[in-house]
Kinemage of the C-alpha trace (Angstrom):
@kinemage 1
@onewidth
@group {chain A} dominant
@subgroup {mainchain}
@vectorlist {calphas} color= white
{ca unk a 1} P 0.000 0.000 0.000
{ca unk a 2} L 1.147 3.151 -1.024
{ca unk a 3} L 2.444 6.438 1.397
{ca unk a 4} L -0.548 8.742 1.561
{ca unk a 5} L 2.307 11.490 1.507
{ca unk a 6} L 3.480 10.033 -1.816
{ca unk a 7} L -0.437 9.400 -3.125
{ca unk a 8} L -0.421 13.317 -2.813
{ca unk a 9} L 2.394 14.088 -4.398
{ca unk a 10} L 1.188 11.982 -7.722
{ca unk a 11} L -1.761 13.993 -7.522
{ca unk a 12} L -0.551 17.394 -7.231
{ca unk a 13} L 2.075 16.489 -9.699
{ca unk a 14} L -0.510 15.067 -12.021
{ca unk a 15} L -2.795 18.986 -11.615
{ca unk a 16} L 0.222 20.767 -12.308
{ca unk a 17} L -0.414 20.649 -15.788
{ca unk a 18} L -3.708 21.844 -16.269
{ca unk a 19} L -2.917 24.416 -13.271
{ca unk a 20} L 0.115 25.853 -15.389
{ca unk a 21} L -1.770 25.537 -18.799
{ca unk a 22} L -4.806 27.970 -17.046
{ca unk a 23} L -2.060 30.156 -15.497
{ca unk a 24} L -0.427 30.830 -19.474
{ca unk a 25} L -3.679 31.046 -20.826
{ca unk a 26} L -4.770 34.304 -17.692
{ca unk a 27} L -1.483 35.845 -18.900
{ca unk a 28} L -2.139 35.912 -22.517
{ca unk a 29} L -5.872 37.019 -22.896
{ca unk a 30} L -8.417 37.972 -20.296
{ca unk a 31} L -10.364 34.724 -20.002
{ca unk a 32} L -13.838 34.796 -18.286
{ca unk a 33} L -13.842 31.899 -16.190
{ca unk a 34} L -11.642 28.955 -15.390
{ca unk a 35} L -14.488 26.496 -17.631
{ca unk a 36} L -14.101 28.411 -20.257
{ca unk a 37} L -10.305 27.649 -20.788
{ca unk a 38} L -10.103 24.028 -19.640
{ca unk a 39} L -13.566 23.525 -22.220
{ca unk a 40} L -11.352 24.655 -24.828
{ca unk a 41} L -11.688 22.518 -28.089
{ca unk a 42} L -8.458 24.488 -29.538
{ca unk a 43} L -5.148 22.487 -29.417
{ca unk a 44} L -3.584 22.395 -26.152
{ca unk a 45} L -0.557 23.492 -27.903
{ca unk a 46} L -0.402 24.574 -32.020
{ca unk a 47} L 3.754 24.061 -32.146
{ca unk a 48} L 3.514 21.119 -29.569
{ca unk a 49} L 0.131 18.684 -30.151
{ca unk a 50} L -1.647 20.380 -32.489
{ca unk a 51} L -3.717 17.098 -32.420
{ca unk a 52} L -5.159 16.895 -29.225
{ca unk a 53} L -7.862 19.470 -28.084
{ca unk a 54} L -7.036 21.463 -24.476
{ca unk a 55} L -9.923 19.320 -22.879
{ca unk a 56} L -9.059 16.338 -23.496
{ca unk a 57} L -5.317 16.722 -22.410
{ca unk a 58} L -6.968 18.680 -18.898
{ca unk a 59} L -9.012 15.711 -18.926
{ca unk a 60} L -6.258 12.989 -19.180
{ca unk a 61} L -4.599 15.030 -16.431
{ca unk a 62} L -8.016 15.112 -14.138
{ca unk a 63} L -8.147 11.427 -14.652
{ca unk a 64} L -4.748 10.446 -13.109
{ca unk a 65} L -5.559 12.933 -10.561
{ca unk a 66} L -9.045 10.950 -9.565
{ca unk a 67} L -7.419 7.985 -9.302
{ca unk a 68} L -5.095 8.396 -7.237
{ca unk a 69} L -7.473 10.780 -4.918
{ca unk a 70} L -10.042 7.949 -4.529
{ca unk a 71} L -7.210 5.925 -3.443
{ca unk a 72} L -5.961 8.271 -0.999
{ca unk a 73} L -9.360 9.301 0.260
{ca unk a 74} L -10.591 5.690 0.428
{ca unk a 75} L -7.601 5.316 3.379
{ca unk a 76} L -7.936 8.628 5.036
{ca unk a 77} L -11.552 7.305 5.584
{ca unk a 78} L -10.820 3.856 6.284
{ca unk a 79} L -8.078 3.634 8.424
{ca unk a 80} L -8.121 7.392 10.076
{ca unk a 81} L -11.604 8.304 10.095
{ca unk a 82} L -13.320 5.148 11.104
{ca unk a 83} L -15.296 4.560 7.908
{ca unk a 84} L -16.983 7.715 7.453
{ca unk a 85} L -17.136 7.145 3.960
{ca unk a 86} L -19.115 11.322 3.930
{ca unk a 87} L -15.546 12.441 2.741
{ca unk a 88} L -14.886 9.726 0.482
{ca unk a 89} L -18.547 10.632 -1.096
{ca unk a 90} L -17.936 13.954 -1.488
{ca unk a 91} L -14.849 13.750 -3.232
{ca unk a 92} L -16.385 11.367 -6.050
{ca unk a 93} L -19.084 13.835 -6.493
{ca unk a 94} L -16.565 16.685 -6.735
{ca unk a 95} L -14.626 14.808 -9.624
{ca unk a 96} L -18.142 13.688 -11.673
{ca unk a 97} L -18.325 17.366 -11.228
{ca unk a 98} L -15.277 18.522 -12.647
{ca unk a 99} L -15.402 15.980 -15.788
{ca unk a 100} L -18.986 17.189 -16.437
{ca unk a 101} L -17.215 20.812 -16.463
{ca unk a 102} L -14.969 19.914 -18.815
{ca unk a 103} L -16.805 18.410 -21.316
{ca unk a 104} L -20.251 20.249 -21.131
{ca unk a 105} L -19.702 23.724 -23.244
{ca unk a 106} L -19.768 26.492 -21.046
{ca unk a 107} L -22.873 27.782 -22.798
{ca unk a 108} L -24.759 24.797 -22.076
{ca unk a 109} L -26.967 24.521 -18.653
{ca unk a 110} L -25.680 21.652 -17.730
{ca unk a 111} L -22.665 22.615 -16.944
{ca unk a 112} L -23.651 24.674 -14.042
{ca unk a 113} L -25.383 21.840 -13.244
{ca unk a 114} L -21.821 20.181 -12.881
{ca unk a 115} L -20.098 23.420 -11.707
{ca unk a 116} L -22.748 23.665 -8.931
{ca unk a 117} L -22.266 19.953 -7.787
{ca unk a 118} L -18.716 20.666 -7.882
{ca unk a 119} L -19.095 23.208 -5.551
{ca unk a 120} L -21.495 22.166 -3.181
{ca unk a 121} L -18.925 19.294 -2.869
{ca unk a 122} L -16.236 20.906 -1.990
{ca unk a 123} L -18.070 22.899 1.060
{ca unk a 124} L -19.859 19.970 1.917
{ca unk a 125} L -16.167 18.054 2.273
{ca unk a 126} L -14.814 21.053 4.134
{ca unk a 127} L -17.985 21.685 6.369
{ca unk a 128} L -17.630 17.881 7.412
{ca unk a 129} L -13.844 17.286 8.346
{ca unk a 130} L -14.186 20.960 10.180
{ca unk a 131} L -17.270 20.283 12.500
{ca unk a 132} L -17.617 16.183 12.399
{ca unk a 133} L -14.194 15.306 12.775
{ca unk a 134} L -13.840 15.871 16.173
{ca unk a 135} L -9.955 18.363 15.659
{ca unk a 136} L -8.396 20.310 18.821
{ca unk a 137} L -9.313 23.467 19.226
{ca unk a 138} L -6.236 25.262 17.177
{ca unk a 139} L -6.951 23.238 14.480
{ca unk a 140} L -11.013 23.538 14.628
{ca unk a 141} L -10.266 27.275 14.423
{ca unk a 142} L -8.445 27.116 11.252
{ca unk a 143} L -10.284 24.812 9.423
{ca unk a 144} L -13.260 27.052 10.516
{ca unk a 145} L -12.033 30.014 8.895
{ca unk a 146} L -10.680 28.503 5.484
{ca unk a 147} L -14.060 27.301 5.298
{ca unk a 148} L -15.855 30.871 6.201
{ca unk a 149} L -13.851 32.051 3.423
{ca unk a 150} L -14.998 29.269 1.262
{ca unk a 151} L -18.444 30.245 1.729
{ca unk a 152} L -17.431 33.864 0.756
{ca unk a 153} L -15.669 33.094 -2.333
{ca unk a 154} L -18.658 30.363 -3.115
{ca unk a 155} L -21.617 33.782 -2.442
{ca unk a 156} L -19.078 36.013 -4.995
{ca unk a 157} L -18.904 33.269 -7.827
{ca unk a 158} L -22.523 32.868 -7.284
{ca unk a 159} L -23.264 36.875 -7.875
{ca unk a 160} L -20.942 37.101 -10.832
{ca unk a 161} L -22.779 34.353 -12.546
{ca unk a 162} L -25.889 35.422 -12.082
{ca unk a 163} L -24.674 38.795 -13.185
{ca unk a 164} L -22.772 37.300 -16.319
{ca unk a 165} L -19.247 38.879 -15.034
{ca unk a 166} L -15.827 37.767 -15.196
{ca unk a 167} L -15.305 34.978 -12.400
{ca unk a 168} L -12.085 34.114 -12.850
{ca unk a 169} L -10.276 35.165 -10.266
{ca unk a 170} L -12.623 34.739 -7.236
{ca unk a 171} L -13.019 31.181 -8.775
{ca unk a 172} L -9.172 31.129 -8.640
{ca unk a 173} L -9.528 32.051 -4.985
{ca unk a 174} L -12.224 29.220 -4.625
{ca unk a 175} L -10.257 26.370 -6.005
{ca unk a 176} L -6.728 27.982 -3.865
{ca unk a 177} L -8.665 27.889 -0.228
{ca unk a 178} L -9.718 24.908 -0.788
{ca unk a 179} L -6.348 22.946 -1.629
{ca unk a 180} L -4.908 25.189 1.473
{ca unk a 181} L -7.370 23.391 3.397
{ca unk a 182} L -7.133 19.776 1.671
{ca unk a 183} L -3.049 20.102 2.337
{ca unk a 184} L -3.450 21.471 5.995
{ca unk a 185} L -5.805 18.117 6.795
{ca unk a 186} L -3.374 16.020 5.198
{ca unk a 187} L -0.482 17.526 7.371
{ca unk a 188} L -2.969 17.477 10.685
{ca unk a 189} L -4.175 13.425 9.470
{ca unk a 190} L -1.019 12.485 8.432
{ca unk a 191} L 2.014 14.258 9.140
{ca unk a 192} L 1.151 15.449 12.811
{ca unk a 193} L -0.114 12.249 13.867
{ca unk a 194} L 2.963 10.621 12.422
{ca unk a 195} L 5.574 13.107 14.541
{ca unk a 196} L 2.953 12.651 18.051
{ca unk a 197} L 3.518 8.665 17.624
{ca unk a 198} L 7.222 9.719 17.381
{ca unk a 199} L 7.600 11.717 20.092
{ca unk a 200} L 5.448 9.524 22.499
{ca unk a 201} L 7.599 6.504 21.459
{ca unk a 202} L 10.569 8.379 22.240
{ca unk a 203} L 9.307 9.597 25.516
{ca unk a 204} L 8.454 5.675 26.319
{ca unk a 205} L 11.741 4.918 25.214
{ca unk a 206} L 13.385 7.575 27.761
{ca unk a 207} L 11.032 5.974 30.438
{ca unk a 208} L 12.175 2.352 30.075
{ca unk a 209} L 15.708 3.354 30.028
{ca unk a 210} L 15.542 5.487 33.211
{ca unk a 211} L 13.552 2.397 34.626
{ca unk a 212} L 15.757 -0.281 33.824
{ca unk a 213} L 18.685 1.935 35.025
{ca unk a 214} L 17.328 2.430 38.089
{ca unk a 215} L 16.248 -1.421 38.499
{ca unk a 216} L 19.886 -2.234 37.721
{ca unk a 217} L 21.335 -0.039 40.079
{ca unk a 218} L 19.061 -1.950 42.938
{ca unk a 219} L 20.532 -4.952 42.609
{ca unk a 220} L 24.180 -3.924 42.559
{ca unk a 221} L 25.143 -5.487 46.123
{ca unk a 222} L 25.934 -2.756 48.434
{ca unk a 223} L 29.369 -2.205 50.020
{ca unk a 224} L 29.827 -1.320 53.300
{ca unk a 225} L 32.090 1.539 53.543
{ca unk a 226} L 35.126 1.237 56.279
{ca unk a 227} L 34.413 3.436 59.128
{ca unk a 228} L 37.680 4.901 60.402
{ca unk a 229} L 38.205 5.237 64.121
{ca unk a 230} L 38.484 8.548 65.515
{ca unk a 231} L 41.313 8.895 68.260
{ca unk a 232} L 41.420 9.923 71.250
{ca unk a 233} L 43.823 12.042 73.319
């Protein structure tokens, strides 16, 4: 079974593609909205694969992503969250979503159909680990306000929709918060519990030692020391 440190690794090497491909295409034009660059039926690159349309390649890229994020989501839930397959759930819906987005023109209804499952997954998978999850209080806090802000940037994309306005960089904002808050659980899961475990088997390991010391130094058979007589005048 595979690291769930190098399971997220794959997958944020595996959106660093389509991230860098939307990042080019934002400094060369003034693009509306995210969907409307990874919908793209224009070759991902003329000089490079003139062949293969931009959604398809963001789509090969999505895929590899999905996999591996089941597969890492499947053992967060199974092994740290005692089968509270919610998170597992939401994620799947979250990636129907974002294939639906990619191949569903922008101009089509459907799509928001997909863009609004998308979304509603991602607050619904933030909203759960923050307030069913049962965190510390530091970390409650934090995942509390990444989410708050979620909900902000969720109201915004909502208005500029409805008001047919350029989204794209509060959608930007939407999709950033919420890997800030998918890497900070990962490091809380993961990473934290990992360094705790450490640190209490080190402090268990300074215990015996100290213990067995001092048992050792009980049996040791005590010498009586020579008392020297005092004389007398």
């Amino acid at each position: 079974m595979m690291n769930q440190t190098t399971i997220l690794v794959v997958m944020l090497l595996a959106y660093i593609a389509p991230v860098a491909f939307v990042y080019y295409k934002y400094n060369t034009g003034v693009p509306r909205s995210i969907s409307s660059i990874i919908t793209s039926q224009e070759p991902f690159f003329n000089d490079i694969a003139p062949l293969f349309q931009t959604r398809y390649v963001i789509a090969l890229c999505m895929f590899i992503m999905a996999a591996f994020t089941l597969v890492y989501e499947y053992q967060r839930c199974v092994e740290y969250l005692n089968s509270r397959m919610w998170s597992l759930t939401s994620i799947a819906v979250l990636l129907i979503g974002i294939f639906g987005v990619i191949f569903i023109p922008e101009h089509d209804s459907t799509h928001y159909v997909y863009a609004g499952a998308a979304f509603i997954a991602i607050v619904g998978f933030m909203a759960g680990h923050t307030f069913c999850s049962g965190a510390d209080t530091d970390i409650h806090d934090i995942l509390r306000i990444l989410l708050y802000a979620q909900f902000l940037f969720m109201l915004v994309t909502v208005m500029g929709v409805l008001q047919d306005t350029a989204i794209f960089t509060i959608e930007a904002l939407f999709l950033a918060n919420f890997a800030v808050f998918y890497l900070y659980l990962h490091y809380h899961t993961f990473c934290s519990s990992c360094s705790s475990e450490w640190s209490s088997s080190m402090n268990r390991c300074r215990s015996s030692a100290i213990e067995s010391g001092s048992s050792r130094a009980s049996l040791l058979p005590r010498i009586p020391l020579p008392i020297r007589a005092i004389p007398t005048r």
